[in-house]
C-alpha positions in Angstrom: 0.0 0.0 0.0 1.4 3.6 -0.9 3.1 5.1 2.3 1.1 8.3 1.5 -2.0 6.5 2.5 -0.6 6.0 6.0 1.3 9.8 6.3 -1.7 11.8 7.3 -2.7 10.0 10.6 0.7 10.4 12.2 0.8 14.5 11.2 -2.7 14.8 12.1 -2.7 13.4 15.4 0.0 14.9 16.4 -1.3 18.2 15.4 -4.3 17.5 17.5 -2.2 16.3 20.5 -0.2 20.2 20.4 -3.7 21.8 20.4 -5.2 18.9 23.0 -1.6 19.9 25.5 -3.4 23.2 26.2 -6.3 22.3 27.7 -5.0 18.9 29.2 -6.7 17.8 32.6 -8.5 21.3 32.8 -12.2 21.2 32.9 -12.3 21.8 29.1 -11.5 18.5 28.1 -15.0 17.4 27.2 -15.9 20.7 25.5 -12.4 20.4 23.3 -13.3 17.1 22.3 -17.0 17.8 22.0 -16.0 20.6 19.7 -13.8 19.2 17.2 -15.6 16.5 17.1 -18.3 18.4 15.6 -16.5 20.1 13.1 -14.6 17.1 12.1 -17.9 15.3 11.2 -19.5 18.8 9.5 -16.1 18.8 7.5 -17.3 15.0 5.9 -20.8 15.7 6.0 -20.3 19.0 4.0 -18.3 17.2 1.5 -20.6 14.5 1.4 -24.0 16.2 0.9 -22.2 17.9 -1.9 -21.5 14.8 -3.5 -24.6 13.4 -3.4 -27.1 15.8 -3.1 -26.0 19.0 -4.1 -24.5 19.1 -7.0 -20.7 19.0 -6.3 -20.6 22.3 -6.2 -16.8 24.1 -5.6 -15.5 21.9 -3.4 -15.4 19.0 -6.0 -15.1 21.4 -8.6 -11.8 22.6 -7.0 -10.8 18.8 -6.1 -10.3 18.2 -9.5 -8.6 21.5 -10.1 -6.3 21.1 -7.3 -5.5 17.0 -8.8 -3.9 19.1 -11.8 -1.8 21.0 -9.8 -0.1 17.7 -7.9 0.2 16.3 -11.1 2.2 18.9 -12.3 4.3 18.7 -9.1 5.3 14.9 -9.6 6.6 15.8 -12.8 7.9 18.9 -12.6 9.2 19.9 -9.3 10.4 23.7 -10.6 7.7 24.5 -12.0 5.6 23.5 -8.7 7.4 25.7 -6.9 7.2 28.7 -9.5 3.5 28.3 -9.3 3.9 28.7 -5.5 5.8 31.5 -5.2 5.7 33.2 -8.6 2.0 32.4 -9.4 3.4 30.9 -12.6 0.9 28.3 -14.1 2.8 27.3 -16.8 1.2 24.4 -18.6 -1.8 24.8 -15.9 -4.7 25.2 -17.8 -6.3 27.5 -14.2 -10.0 28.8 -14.9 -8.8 31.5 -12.3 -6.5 34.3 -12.7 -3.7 34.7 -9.7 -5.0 38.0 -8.1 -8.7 35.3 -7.5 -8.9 33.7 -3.4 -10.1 30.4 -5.6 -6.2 30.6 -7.5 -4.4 31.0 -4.1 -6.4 28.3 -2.5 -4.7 25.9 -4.6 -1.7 26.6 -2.9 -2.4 24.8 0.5 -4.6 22.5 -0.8 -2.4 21.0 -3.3 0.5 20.8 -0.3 -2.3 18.6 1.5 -2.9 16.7 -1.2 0.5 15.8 -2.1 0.9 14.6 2.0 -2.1 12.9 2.0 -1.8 11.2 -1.8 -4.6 13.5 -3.3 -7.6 12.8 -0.8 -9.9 15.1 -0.4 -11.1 13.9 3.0 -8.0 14.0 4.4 -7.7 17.5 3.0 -11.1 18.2 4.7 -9.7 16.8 8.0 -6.5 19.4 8.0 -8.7 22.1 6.8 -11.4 21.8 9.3 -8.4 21.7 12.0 -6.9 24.8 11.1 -10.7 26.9 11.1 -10.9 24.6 14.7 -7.9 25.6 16.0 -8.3 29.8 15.1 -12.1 29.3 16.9 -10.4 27.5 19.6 -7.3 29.8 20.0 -10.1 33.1 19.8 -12.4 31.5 22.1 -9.5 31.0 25.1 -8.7 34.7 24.6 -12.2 35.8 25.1 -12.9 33.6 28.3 -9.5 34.7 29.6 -9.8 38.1 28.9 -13.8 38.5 29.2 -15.1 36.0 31.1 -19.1 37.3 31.1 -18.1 36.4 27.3 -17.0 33.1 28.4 -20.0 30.7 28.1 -21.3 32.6 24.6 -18.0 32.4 22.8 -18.1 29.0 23.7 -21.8 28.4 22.0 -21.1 31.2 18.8 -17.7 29.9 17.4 -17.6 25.8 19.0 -21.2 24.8 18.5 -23.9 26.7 16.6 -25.1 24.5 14.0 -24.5 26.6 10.5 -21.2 28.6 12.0 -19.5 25.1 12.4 -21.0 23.6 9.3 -20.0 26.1 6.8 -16.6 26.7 8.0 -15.6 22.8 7.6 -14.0 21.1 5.1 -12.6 21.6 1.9 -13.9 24.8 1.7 -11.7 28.6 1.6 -13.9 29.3 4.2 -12.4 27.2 6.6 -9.1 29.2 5.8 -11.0 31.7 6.4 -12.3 31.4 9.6 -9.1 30.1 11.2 -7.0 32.7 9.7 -9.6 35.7 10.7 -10.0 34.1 14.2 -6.3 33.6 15.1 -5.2 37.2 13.7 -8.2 38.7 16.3 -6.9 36.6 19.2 -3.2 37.4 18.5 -4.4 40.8 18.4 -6.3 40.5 21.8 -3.7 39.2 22.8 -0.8 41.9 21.9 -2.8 44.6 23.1 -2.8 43.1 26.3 0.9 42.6 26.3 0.6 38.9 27.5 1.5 35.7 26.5 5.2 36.3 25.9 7.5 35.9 23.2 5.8 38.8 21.5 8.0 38.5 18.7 7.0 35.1 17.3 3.3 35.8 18.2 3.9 39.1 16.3 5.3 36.7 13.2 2.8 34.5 13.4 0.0 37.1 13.2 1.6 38.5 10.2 1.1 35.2 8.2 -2.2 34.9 9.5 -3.4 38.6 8.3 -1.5 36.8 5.1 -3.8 34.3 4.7 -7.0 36.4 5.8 -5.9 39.0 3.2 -5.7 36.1 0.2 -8.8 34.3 1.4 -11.1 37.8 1.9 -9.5 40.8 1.2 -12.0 43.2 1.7 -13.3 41.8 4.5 -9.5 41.7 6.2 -9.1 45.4 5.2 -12.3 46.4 7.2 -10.9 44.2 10.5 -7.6 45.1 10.4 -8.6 48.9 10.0 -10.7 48.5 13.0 -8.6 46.6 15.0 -5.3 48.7 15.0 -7.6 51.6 15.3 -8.5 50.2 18.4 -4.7 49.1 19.3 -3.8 52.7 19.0 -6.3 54.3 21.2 -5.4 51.7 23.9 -1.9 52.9 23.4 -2.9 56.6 23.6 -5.0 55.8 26.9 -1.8 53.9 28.7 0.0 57.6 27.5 -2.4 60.3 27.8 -4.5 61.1 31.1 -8.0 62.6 29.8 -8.2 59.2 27.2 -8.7 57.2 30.1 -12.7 57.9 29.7 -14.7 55.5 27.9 -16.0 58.4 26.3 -12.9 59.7 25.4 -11.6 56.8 23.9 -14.9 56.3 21.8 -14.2 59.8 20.5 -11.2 59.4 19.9 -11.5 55.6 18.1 -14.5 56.9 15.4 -12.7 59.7 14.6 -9.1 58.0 13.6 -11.2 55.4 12.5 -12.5 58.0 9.6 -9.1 59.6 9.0 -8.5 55.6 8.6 -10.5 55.0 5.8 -10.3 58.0 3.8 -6.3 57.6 3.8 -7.2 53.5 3.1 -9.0 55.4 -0.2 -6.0 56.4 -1.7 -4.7 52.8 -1.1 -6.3 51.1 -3.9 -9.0 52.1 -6.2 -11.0 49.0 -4.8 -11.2 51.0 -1.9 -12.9 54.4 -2.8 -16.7 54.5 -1.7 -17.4 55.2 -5.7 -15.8 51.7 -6.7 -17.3 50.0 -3.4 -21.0 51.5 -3.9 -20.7 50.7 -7.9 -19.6 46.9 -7.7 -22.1 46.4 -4.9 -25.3 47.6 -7.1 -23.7 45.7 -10.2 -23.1 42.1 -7.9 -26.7 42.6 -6.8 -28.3 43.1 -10.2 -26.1 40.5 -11.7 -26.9 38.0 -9.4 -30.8 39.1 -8.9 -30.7 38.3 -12.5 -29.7 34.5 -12.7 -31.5 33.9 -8.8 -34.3 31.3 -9.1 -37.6 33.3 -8.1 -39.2 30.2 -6.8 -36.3 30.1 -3.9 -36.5 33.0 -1.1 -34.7 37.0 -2.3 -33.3 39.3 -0.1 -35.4 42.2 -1.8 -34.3 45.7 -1.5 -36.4 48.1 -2.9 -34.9 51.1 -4.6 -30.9 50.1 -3.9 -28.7 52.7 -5.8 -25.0 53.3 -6.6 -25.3 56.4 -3.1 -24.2 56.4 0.3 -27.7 57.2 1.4 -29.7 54.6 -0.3 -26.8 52.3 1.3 -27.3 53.6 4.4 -31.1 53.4 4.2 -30.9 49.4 3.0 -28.4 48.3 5.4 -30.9 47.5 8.3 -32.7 45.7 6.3 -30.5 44.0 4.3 -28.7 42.7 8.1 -32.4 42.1 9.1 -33.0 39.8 6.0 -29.7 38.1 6.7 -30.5 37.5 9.8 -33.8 36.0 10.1 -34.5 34.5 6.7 -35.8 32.3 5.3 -38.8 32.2 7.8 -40.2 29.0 8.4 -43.7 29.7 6.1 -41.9 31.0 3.6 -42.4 28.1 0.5 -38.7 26.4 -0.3 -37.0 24.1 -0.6 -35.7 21.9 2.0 -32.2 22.9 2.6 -34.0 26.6 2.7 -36.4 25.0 5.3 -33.2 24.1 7.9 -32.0 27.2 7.2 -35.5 28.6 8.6 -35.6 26.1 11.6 -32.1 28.1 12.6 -33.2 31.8 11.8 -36.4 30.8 14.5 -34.0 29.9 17.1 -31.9 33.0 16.3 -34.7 35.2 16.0 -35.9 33.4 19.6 -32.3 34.3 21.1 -32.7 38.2 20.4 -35.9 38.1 22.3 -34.8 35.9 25.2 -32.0 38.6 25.5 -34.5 41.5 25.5 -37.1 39.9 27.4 -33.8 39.4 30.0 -32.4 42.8 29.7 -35.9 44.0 30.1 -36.4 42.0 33.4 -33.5 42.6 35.1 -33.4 46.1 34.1 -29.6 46.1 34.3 -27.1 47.5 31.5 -24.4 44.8 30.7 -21.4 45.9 30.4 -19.7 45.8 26.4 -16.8 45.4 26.4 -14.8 47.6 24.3 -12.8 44.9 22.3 -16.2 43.1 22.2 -17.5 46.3 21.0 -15.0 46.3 17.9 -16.0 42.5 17.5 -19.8 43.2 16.8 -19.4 46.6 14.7 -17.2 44.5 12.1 -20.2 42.1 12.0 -22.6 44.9 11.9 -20.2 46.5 8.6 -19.4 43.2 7.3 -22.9 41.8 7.3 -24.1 44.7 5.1 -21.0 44.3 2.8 -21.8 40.5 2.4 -25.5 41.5 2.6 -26.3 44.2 0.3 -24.5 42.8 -3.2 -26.0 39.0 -2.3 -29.8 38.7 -3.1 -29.4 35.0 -3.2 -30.3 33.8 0.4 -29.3 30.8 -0.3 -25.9 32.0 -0.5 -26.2 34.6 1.9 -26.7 31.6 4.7 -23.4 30.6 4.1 -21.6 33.6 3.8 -23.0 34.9 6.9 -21.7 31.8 9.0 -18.3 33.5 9.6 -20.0 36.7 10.9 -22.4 35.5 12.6 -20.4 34.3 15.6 -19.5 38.4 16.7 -23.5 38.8 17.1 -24.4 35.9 19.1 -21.3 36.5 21.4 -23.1 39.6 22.9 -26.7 38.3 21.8 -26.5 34.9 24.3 -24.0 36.5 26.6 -26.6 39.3 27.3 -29.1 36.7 27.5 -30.4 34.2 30.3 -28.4 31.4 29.1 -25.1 31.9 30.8 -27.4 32.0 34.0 -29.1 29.0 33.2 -25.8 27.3 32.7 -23.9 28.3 35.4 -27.1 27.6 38.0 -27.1 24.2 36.2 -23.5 23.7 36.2 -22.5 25.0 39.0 -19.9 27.1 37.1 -18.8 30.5 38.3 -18.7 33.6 35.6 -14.6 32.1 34.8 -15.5 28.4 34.2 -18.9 28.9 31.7 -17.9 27.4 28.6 
């Protein structure tokens, strides 16, 4: 039997024994395993459903792709390698073009391949363990650091059904995910000048803005403006006495946050709000166009190439990603799960209002937390907006979503629940 068949068990459990040493004989250890459990089995079940039942889809589609590019590495080690660092396809016959997230996913996914003897599942396994690992690595920070947070970080990025699902497998979202959740952790972590060795954490969060950057781009650029805004106004409160306000610091964070952007507009043209409010109206029309009108449509009535009629659709292009399909709403049945999910979200919002209502007492937001949901709240409308499809818009809200139920169960009475059930104090939910 080819040795390749047998390579990927030892690298894989070892790689799950350095992530297991951190958590060893703590009261984690059935949440860890729990947890990647779960997104081990989402990362086969979302390659099988493909498969069979869906269509292939990309992840098949790229499979087969990404069996080109190993055979071109057996037989031609150079030019591998110039396609690796150089973006050189050669003889590649690529239906991408290099500056495309789908052409630089080749890239780890045809070093997994030639480790594992071009399988795709075990592909899937190593995949799903890197987007585990970032929610694993984030989540720590969050308990650590915000422990009210503890028991929803826990739930948002370990356990809720279509976050875990859709950021399995052989998909760039679980690049993704990992890559966005380790560069806020490391970040988290920076700020609070813990963890030593700030130099190699520093290195390591440069190749993970790396990856973020190839996987999502625009979606890095709108993190990484808002979290080194928020690194420098922690900096300025350690240095200047009247920052030490909240208030102040809010100040102070929205308005280098908007000397921040319009500087990011001289960047690159993909960055000016002409270009941005242009290709949004053009990816909705486009893909309003070819959208079966059978299946559910984010509608937006009205939606031009302004700022205002952006500003004036964004609630309800978040609302719409939020909370449908609903559960009347005729569709198919992968559109029906979908709806079962948006009830129990829609279901968590109230619980937290009816709590917050009751108890009549203000949680505290933290202001890293803070950060955490206005990125969802500006990602969700750029992901929203341009994306009538809600088919489509389920998925690409699962890595968002996360950074709204963090505040949405943490401010509701299931952290109560659990820890009266539990016996847990605030530091041991989750």
């Amino acid at each position: 039997m080819n040795l390749l068949n047998w390579l990927p068990i030892p690298v894989f459990l070892f790689l799950v024994y350095l992530l297991w040493r951190s958590v060893k004989g703590s009261r984690q250890d059935l949440v860890f395993w729990s947890a990647l459990g779960f997104k081990l089995g989402c990362g086969l079940a979302f390659g099988w459903l493909y498969r069979n039942y869906l269509g292939l889809g990309d992840t098949w589609y790229h499979h087969e792709i990404t069996i080109q590019v190993t055979d071109l590495a057996k037989a031609d080690a150079t030019a591998y390698l110039r396609f690796l660092f150089l973006d050189d396809v050669g003889v590649l016959q690529l239906p991408w073009k290099p500056f495309y997230n789908s052409f630089f996913f080749l890239k780890p996914t045809s070093l997994l391949y030639l480790l594992s003897g071009n399988s795709y599942w075990w592909a899937s396994f190593f995949l799903s363990l890197f987007s585990f690992w970032g929610c694993w690595f984030l989540v720590q920070r969050l308990r650590r650091y915000f422990p009210d947070y503890g028991f929803a970080a826990t739930v948002a990025f370990l356990f809720f059904p279509s976050v875990v699902f859709w950021t399995s497998g052989f998909s760039k979202d679980s690049l993704f995910m990992g890559s966005m959740c380790f560069t806020i952790g490391l970040v988290l972590q920076l700020a609070r000048r813990e963890g030593g060795n700030s130099w190699q954490q520093f290195l390591l969060l440069i190749v993970c803005i790396w990856l973020f950057w190839r996987v999502k781009f625009f979606l890095a650029a709108v993190l990484l403006v808002l979290l080194s805004t928020y690194v420098v106004v922690q900096e300025l409160a350690r240095r200047i006495h009247w920052l030490h306000a909240k208030a102040s610091q809010v100040v102070t964070y929205f308005l280098l946050l908007s000397l921040g952007a319009f500087l990011a507009s001289f960047l690159h043209p993909t960055f000016t709000l002409n270009f941005f409010l242009k290709h949004l109206l053009y990816n909705y029309n486009n893909l309003l166009a070819i959208s079966d009108p059978a299946k559910p449509i984010l509608h937006l009535a009205y939606l031009e190439p302004t700022l205002w009629s952006v500003l004036v659709n964004a609630p309800q292009a978040l609302w719409q990603m939020l909370f449908r399909p609903f559960v009347w709403e005729p569709a198919p049945l992968f559109y029906k799960l979908a709806a079962v999910e948006n009830l129990g979200l829609l279901v968590l919002v109230l619980a937290a209002v009816i709590h917050q209502a009751v108890t009549r007492r203000l949680p505290k937001l933290p202001s890293f937390v803070a950060v955490l949901l206005l990125f969802f709240v500006l990602a969700g409308v750029l992901v929203a907006l341009p994306t009538p499809n809600l088919g489509s818009l389920f998925r690409y809200r699962a890595p968002l979503l996360p950074f709204f139920l963090l505040v949405i169960i943490a401010w509701g009475p299931l952290p109560g629940w659990w820890q009266k059930w539990t016996g847990s104090t605030a530091k041991d939910k989750g």
